[in-house]
C-alpha positions as CSV (number, residue, x, y, z in Angstrom):
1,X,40.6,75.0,114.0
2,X,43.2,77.2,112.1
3,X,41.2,77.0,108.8
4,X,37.7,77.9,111.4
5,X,39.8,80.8,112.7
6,X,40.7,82.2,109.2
7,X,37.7,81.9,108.2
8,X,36.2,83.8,110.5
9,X,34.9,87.1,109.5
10,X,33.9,90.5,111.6
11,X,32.6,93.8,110.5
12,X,35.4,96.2,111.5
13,X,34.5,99.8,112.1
14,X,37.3,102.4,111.6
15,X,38.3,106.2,111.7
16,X,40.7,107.7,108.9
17,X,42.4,110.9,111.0
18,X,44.2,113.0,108.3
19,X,45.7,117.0,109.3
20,X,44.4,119.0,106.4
21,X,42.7,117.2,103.5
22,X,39.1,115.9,103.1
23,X,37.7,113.0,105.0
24,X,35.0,111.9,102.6
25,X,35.8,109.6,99.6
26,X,38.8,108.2,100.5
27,X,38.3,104.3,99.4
28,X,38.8,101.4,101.6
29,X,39.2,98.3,100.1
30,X,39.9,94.5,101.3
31,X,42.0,93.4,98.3
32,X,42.1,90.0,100.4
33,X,38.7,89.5,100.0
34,X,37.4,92.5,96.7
35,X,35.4,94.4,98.8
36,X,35.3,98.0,99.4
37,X,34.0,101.1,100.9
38,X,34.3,104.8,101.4
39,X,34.6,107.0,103.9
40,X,31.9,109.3,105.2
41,X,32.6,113.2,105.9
42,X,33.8,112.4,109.3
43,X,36.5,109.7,108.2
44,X,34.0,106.4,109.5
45,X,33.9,103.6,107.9
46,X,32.6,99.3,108.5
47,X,34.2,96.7,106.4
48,X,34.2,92.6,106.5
49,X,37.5,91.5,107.1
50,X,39.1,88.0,108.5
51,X,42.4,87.6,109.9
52,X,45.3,88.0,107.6
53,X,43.5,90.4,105.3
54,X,45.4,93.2,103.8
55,X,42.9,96.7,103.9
56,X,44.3,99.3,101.5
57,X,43.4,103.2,102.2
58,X,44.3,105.4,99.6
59,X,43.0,108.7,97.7
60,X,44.4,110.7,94.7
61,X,45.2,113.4,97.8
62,X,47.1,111.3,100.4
63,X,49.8,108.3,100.4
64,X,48.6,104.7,99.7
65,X,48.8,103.0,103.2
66,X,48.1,99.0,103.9
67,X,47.3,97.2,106.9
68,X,47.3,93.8,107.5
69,X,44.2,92.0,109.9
70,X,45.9,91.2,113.3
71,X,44.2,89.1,116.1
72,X,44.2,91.5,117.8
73,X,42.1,94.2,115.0
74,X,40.1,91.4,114.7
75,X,39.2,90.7,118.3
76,X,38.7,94.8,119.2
77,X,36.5,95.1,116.0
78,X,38.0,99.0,115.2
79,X,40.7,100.5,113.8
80,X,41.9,104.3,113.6
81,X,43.9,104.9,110.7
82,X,46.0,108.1,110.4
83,X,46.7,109.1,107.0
84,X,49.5,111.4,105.2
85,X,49.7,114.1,102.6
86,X,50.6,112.8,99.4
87,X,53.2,115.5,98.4
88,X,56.5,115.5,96.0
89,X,59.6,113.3,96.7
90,X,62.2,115.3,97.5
91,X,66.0,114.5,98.7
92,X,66.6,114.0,102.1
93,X,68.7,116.1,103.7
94,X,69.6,115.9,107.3
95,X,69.0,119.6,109.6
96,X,69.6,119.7,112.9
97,X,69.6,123.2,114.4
98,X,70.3,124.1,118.1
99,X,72.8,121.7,118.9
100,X,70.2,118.8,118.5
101,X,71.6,115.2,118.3
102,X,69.0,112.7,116.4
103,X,68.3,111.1,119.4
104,X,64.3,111.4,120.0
105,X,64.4,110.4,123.8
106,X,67.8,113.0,124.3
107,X,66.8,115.8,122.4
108,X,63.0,115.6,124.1
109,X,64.4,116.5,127.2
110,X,65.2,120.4,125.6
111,X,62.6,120.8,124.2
112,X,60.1,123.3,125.9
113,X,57.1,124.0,123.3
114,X,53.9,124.7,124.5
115,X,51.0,122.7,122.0
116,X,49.6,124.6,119.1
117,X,46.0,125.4,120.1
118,X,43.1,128.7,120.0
119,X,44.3,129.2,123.6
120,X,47.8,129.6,123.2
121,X,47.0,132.1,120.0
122,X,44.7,134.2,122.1
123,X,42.1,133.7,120.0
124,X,38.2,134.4,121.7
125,X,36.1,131.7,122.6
126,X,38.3,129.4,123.9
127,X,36.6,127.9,127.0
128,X,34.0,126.5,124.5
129,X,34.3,123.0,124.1
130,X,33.0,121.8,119.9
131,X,31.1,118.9,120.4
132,X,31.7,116.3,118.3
133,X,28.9,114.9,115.4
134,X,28.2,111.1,117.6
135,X,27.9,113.7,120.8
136,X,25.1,115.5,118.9
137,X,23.2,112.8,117.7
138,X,23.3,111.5,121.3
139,X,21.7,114.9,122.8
140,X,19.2,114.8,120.4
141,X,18.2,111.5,120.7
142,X,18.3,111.9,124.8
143,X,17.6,115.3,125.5
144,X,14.8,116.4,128.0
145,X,13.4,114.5,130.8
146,X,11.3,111.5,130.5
147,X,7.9,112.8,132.3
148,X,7.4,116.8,131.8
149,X,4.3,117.9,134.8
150,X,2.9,120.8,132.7
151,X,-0.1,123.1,134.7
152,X,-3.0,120.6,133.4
153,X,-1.3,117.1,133.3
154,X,2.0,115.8,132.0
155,X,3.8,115.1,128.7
156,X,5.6,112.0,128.2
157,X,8.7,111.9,126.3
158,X,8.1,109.6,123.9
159,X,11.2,110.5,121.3
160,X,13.6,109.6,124.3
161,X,11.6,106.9,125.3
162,X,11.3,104.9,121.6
163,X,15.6,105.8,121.6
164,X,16.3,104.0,125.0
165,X,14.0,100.9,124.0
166,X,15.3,100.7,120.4
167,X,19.0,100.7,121.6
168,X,20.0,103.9,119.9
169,X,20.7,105.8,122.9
170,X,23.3,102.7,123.6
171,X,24.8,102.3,120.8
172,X,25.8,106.4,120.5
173,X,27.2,106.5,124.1
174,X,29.2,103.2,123.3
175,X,30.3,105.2,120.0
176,X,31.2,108.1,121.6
177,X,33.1,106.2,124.0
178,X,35.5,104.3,120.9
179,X,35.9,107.5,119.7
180,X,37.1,109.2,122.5
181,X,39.6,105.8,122.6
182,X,40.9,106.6,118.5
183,X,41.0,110.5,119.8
184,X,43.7,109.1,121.9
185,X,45.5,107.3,119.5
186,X,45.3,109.3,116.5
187,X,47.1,111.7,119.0
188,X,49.5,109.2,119.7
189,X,50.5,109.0,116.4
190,X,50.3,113.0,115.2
191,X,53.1,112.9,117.9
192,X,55.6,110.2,116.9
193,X,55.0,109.1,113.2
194,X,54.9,105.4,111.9
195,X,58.7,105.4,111.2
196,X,60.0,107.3,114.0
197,X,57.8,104.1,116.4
198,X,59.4,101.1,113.9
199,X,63.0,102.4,114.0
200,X,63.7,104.0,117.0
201,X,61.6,100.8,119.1
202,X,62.1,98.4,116.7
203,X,58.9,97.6,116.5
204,X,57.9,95.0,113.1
205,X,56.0,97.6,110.4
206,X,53.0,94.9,110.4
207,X,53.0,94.8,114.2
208,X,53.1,98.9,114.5
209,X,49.3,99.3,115.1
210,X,49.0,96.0,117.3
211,X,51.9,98.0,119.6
212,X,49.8,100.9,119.5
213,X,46.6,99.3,120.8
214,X,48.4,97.1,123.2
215,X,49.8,100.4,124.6
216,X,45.7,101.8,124.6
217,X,45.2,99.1,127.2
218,X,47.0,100.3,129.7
219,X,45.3,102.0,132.5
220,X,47.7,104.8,132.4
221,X,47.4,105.6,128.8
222,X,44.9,108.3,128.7
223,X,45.8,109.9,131.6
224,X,49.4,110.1,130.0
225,X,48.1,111.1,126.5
226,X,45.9,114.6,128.1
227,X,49.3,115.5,130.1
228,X,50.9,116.5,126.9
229,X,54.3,115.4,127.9
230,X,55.6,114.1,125.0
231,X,58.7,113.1,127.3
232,X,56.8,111.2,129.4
233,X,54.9,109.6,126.0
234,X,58.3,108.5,125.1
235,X,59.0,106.3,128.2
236,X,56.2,105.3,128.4
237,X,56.4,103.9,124.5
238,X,60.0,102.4,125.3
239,X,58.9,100.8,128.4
240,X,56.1,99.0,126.7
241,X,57.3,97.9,123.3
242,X,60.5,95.7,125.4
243,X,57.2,94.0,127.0
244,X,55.5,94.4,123.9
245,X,58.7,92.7,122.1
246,X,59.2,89.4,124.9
247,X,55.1,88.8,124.2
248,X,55.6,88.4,120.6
């Protein structure tokens, strides 16, 4: 059964979420297994993996980053995989202006910054939402109404009709739907880095995006992601990784 269970192999479909570089390109490779893949320009990518594989992401631009197969990545089928700016070494020293202490959860509660966004810069346009690329594909594939009466019959809409039946319609709503899910956590983890979740949770660094998706679970979670509270974020991290922690 263990050997069954190793063996077992899924296609897993992933997002690479990085600030300010290029999404295309950046290689993907199962060095458990010698297969590989690139990304496409919006960070996708599919892959065979099994349980126990290690998946390597790297690019000439950004740091090297490995992640080893879980259960659990194997049983959800995706991964989001935020990425950092490859950029010089330098010695670390230790600022803390305003009286601030080093401790995350304490020096949260000071901290009154409103979000970066076009709204709080003023800038025009605001109120219009971007849609995103699997968003578009879906309106063109379902746009319109099934039957149009025109003044000397009707038109049938056959484009919208063949999508429905082939299971493309499907398939982009459930798309849309996982990628509102990474949204989520890829903002998850623009707030509180990989190291900042390992140290100050002591959370294992194989185990950090296991945490992360056991967190997506919760009912709560995307409710508490859209507030913006990164206090309540916080809590709501510490409360789950001690259940996280008992369960492992």
């Amino acid at each position: 059964m263990g050997m069954q269970a190793q063996d077992h192999q899924v296609t897993l479909e992933g997002n690479v979420q990085v600030v300010n570089s290029e999404l295309a390109g950046i290689h993907v490779q199962n060095i458990s297994t010698k297969r590989a893949t690139i990304t496409d320009g919006y960070g996708f990518f599919a892959l065979a993996v099994r349980l126990s594989d290690t998946v390597v992401f790297s690019s000439v631009q950004l740091k090297k980053k490995e992640i080893i197969i879980t259960q659990t990545i194997l049983e959800s089928k995706q991964l989001i995989v935020p990425l950092e700016e490859a950029d010089n070494e330098l010695e670390e020293v230790v600022v803390m202006p305003y009286n601030l202490s080093g401790d995350l959860s304490k020096d949260a509660r000071g901290l009154k910054l409103s979000a970066l966004s076009s709204s709080t810069l003023g800038l025009p346009n605001t109120h219009v939402v971007k849609m995103t690329y699997n968003e578009r594909k879906l309106l063109e594939a379902d746009r319109g109404t099934m039957i149009k009466v025109l003044p000397l019959g009707f038109a049938i809409n056959t484009h919208k009709i063949l999508n429905r039946i082939s299971g493309r319609t499907k398939m982009l709503k459930e798309r849309i739907v996982r990628e509102e899910k990474n949204n989520m956590v890829a903002q998850l983890m623009a707030y509180y880095p990989d190291s900042i979740i390992t140290k100050n949770l002591k959370i294992p660094d194989l185990q950090l995006y296991e945490f992360v998706y056991f967190c997506e679970t919760d009912e709560n979670f995307d409710a508490l992601l859209k507030s913006e509270d990164q206090l309540l974020v916080w809590e709501f991290l510490e409360r789950k990784s001690i259940v996280f922690l008992k369960t492992e």
